[in-house]
TIDODREN-210436 format. One record per residue (C-alpha): residue in three letters; x negated, z negated, y negated. Coordinates in steps of 0.02 Angstrom, whole numbers, plus 50000, padded with zeros to 5 digits. Each point is the difference from the previous one (the first is absolute). Example, Ala and Ser with C-alpha at 12.3 -4.5 7.8 and 13.67 -1.06 7.14 Angstrom:
2
Ala493854961050225;Ser499315003349828;
***
This chain:
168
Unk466004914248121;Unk501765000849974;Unk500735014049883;Unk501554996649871;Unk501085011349907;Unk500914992749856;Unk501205012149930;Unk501425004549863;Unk501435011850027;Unk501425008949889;Unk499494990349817;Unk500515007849854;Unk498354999549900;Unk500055005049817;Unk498784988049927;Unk498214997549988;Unk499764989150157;Unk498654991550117;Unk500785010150149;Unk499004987950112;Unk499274983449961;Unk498914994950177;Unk499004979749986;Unk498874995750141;Unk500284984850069;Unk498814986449981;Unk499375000750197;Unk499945018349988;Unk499255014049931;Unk500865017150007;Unk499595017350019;Unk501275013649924;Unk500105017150115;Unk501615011249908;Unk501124998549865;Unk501475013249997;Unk501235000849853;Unk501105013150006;Unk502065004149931;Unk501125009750048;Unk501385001549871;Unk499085011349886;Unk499735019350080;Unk500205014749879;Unk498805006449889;Unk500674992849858;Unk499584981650067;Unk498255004550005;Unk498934986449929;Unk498454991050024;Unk499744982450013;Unk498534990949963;Unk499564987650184;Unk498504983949982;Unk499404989550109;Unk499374984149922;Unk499224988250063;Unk499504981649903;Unk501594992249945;Unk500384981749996;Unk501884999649959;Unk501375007850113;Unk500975012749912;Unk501904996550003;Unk501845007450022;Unk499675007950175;Unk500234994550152;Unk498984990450154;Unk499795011050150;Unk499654995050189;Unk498705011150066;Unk500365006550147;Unk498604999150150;Unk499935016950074;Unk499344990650164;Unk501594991050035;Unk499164986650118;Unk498814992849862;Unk500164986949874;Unk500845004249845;Unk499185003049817;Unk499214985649882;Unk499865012349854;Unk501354998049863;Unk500715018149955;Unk501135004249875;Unk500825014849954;Unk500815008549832;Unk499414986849870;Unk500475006749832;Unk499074987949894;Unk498285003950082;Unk498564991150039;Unk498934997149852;Unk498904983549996;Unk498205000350051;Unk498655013350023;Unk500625014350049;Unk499145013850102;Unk500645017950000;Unk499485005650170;Unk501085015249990;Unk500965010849875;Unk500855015650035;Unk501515008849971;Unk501265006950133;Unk501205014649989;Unk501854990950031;Unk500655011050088;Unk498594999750137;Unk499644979749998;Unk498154992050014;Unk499174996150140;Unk498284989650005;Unk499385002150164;Unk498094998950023;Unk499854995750187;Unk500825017950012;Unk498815011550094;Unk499545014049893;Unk500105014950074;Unk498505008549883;Unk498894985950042;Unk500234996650169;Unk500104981749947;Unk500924985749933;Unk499904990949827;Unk500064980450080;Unk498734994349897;Unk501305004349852;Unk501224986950066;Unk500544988549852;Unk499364979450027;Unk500754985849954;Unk499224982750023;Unk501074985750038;Unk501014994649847;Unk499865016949913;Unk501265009549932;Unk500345020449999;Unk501415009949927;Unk500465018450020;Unk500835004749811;Unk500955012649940;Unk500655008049836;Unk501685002849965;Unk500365015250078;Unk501145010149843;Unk501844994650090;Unk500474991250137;Unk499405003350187;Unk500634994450162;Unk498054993550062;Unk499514993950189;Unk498204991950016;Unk498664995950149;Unk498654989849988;Unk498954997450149;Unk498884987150003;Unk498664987750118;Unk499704980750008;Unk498465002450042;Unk499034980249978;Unk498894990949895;Unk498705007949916;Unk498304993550132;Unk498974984449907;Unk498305005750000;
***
């Protein structure tokens, strides 16, 4: 299966904002492997903050004020994405059932990083089965709060078009 990367770099981020807004494609389902948000214009102690970071899945209605990004296919020989991603919508998603599949919070200064194919060194193992699913049509976005000023932010979202869901 191919692999994509849609990404964001040097936006100045100072409100509450669906950082990444990712919608299946109707022929596809997708499986999401990383997200990274991380900025770099905010280093001394004094900047220190902590962000709240979702990931929702459910919505119906795009959020708005961002911008469409082309994923990028990180095997350069395949075909290219069918999912829609946006990035940096500041009027965020908010029609439909939503579905907090993760909250957390993330120091600014060090960035976030959701990672579960990672091998884990304690373990021994990986976390695959903690990949995030979307079937075809659905809709997920990675939110933030406003951080407490502006930051200079870059984002990574790696993700799968991985097929139909199997009839049974």
């Amino acid at each position: 299966m191919p692999v994509f990367t849609a990404t964001f770099s040097a936006v100045a981020v100072s409100a509450a904002q669906d950082v990444f807004e990712i919608v299946a494609h109707a022929s596809s389902r997708v499986r999401v492997r990383k997200i990274f948000i991380g900025q770099y214009s905010d280093a001394g102690d004094a900047a220190a903050e902590m962000p709240s970071v979702q990931v929702i899945r459910g919505y119906t209605v795009s959020g708005s004020g961002g911008s469409t990004v082309t994923p990028a296919n990180l095997q350069p020989w395949s075909r290219a994405a069918v999912s829609v991603v946006e990035a940096n919508n500041t009027t965020v998603a908010n029609t439909g059932t939503a579905e907090v599949l993760i909250s957390e919070t993330f120091n600014v200064q060090a960035g976030w990083l959701w990672a579960p194919g990672q091998m884990d060194p304690r373990r021994g193992a990986s976390y695959e089965d903690e990949y995030i699913y979307l079937e075809a049509g659905s809709r997920l976005v990675v939110r933030i709060t406003a951080p407490a000023d502006a930051v200079t932010m870059n984002g990574t979202l790696v993700f799968e078009e991985i097929g139909k869901q199997p009839t049974s």
